[in-house]
C-alpha positions, 0 to 999 in steps of 0.5 A, a space after each residue: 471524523 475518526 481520531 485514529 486509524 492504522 493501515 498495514 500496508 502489504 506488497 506481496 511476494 513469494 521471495 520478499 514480502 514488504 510490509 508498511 504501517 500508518 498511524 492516522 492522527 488529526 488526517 495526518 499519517 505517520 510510520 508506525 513500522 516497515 519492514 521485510 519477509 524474507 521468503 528465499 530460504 525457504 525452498 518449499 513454496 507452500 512453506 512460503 506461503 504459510 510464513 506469510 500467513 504467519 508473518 501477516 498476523 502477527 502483525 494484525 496482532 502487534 498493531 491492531 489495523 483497522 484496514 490493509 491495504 495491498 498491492 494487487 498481482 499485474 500481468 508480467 510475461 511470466 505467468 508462473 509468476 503471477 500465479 505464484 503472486 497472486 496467491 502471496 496475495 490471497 494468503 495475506 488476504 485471508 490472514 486479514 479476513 480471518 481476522 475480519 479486517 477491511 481489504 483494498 486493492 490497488 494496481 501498482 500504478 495506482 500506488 506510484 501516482 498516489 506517492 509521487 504523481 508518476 505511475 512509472 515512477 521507480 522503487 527509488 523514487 517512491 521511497 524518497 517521496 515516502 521519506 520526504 512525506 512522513 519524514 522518515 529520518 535516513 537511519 530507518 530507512 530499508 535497503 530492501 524497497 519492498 518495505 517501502 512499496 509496502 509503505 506506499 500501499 498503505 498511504 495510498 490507501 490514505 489518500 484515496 479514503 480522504 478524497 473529497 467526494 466528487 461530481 462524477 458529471 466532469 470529465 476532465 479538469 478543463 471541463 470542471 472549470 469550463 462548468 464553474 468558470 464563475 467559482 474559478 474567477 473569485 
């Protein structure tokens, strides 16, 4: 088992940019950092990007991460949108390839069930699952819950790389315990 481990999490945009870390201890995570790009002020979209590239590492440089793990771009009605996500996505993707870090994707509504068991869970509701589970006191706590969402994708990642391994033959938990009726007994 692996002492220590830190994830940088990354909720991509092109007008904000949220970032979380987590420091994995003993299987337990704690905040290491959170916090926010801001991308407005910039009117030059190839600007934004760059910043972004910066910014991402940076931080790679600050906190060492052994993994990123971001939010993966989802089809809106706008597809400008999305493509202008998508590629805040890919540029923070390079910034982790360039310096040969591991990179996992997950839908945004991976990440609400992973935090909070509702895939339609609100950014509030995130973030204070997110507080109550690392136990961020009030004071640290972002307006901006792109920070968060940043956060959240990181202990996303957490808990689906500590998953136990499971049988793939089940296909729902009724039929897991129909086939270990005896193990459910004891």
């Amino acid at each position: 088992m692996i002492k220590e481990k830190i994830i940088l999490g990354i909720d991509p945009g092109t007008s904000v940019m949220g970032y979380g870390l987590i420091r994995i201890v003993d299987n337990k995570p704690s905040l290491l950092a959170m916090g926010i790009l801001e991308l407005n002020k910039y009117d030059d979209h190839y600007l934004r990007l760059r910043r972004i590239f910066e910014r991402i590492i940076g931080l790679i440089d600050e906190f060492l991460p052994d993994e990123l793990a971001i939010e993966a771009p989802f089809y809106g009605k706008n597809v400008q949108s999305m493509l202008k996500l998508g590629r805040a996505q890919g540029v923070a993707m390079a910034a982790a390839l360039s310096r040969d870090i591991p990179i996992f994707e997950y839908a945004p509504l991976k990440i609400k069930m992973s935090i909070t068991g509702n895939g339609r869970a609100s950014k509030e509701q995130v973030a204070d699952m997110l507080q109550r589970y690392l136990k961020i006191p009030e004071k640290d706590m972002l307006p901006q819950l792109d920070a968060t969402d940043g956060l959240a994708a990181a202990l996303c990642h957490f808990f689906q790389s500590n998953r136990p391994q499971t049988d793939s033959s089940y296909t729902s938990w009724k039929d897991y315990i129909n086939k270990n009726a005896q193990k459910v007994k004891k």
